[in-house]
Structure formats: structure tokens, C-alpha cells
C-alpha positions in Angstrom: 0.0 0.0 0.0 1.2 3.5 -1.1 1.7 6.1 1.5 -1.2 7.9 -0.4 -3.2 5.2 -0.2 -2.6 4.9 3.7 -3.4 8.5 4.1 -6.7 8.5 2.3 -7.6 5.1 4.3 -6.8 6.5 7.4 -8.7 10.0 6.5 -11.8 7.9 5.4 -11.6 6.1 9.1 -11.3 9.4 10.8 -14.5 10.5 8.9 -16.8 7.5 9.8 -15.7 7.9 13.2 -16.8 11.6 13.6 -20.1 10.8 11.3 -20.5 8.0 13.8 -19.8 10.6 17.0 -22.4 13.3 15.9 -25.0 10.6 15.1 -24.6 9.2 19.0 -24.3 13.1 19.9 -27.7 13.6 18.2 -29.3 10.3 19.9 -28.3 11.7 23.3 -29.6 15.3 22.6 -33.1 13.8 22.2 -32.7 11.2 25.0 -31.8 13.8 27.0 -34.5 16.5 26.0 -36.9 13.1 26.9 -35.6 13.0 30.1 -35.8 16.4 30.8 -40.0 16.4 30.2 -40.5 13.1 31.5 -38.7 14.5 35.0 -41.4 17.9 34.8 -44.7 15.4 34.3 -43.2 12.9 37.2 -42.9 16.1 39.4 -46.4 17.4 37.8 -48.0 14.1 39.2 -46.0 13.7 42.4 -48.2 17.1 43.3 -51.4 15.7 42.5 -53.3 14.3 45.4 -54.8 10.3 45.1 -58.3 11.4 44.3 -56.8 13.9 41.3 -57.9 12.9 37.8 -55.2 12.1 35.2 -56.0 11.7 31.5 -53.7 10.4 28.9 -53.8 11.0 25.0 -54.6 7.6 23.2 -54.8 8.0 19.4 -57.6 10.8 18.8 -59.1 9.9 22.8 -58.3 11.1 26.4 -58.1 7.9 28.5 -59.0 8.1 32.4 -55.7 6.8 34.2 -54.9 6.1 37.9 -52.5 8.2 39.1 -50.1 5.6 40.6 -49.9 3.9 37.5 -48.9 7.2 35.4 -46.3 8.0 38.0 -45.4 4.5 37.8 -45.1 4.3 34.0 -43.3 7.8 33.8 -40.3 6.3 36.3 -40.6 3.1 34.3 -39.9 5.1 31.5 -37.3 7.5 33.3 -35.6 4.1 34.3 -35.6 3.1 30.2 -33.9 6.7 29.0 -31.2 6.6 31.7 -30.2 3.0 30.8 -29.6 4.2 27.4 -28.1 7.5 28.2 -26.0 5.2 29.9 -24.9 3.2 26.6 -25.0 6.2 24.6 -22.3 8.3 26.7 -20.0 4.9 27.1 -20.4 4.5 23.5 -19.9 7.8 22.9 -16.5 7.9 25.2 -15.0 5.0 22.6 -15.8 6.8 19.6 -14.2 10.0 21.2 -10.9 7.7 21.3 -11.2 6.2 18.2 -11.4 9.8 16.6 -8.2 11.0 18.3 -6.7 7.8 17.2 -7.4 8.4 13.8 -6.7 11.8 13.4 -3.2 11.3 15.2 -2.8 8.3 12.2 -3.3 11.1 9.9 -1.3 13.6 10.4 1.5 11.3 11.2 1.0 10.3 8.1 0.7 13.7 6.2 4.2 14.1 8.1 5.8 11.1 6.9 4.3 12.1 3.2 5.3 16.0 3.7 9.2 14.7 4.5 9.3 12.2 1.7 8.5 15.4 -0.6 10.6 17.6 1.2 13.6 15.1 0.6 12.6 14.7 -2.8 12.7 18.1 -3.5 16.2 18.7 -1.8 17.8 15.7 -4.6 
């Protein structure tokens, strides 16, 4: 393999692995923004008192739901988004590395490639 050929393999790797960080930076943007309202309606509920009426939206319909259950179905799915903000930031952490790695590959590689022509140049 030609040094060019290293260089444009190690630029293509660099560029999957920073397409690949802003896609997982994306995914936690809207996990988090998730979180964030599903935290205001479990503390919306929390204030409500046992005999208070909740409704939830079911296709075109409002559907009468015990409290206890919402509340329990909003942690539920608090429980689910910080699993996977979890993944997301571990995941996230690797790619971070995998970018550095790759970027360090290329420029030592444009270096090598920049002294070879600089040595060239001086024959």
C-alpha cells in the first residue's frame, strides 16, 4: 500500500468515526431532552393528590388513568432513558478515542508524506 493510499484510508476512518460521533451526539440530545420532560410530568403528578384525575392522550381519545400507575409508568420510563443515556455516553467515550486515534494516524501520516516530498525536493 502507497503512503497515499494509507493517508486517504486513514482520512476515510477518521470521517466514519466523527459521522458515527455526531449521530450518537444527536441520539443523546433527544434522550436527553426526553428525560428532561418526563422528569417535569413525574414532578407534575407527584403534586397531585390520590383522588386527582389524570387523563392520557390515546390516538384521537383522552383515556381516564390512575395516578399511581402514570407516576409509575413515567419512572418506568425515566428508568428506560437513563439505561440508554448510559450506553449512549459509554459508547460515545470510545468513539471520542477512536477519533483522536485516527486523526493522530493522519497527520503522522501527512508528516511522513510531507518529508518524503521535502527530501525529494532537496535531490
Amino acid at each position: 500500500m502507497s503512503l497515499a493510499e494509507a493517508v486517504e484510508k486513514a482520512s476515510n476512518e477518521f470521517r466514519k468515526a466523527q459521522k458515527e460521533l455526531e449521530t450518537l451526539i444527536q441520539g443523546k440530545q433527544q434522550y436527553l431532552t426526553q428525560k428532561h420532560e418526563n422528569d417535569m410530568v413525574l414532578q407534575e403528578l407527584k403534586l397531585l393528590g390520590d383522588d386527582a384525575q389524570v387523563f392520557k392522550l390515546v390516538g384521537p381519545a383522552m383515556v381516564k388513568k390512575d395516578t399511581k400507575e402514570s407516576i409509575t409508568n413515567v419512572q418506568t420510563r425515566l428508568d428506560l432513558i437513563n439505561r440508554e443515556l448510559e450506553r449512549i455516553e459509554k459508547r460515545q467515550g470510545d468513539v471520542e478515542k477512536n477519533v483522536r486515534e485516527a486523526k493522530d494516524k493522519v497527520m503522522q501520516l501527512q508528516q511522513i508524506a510531507e518529508a518524503q516530498k521535502q527530501k525529494k525536493k532537496s535531490l
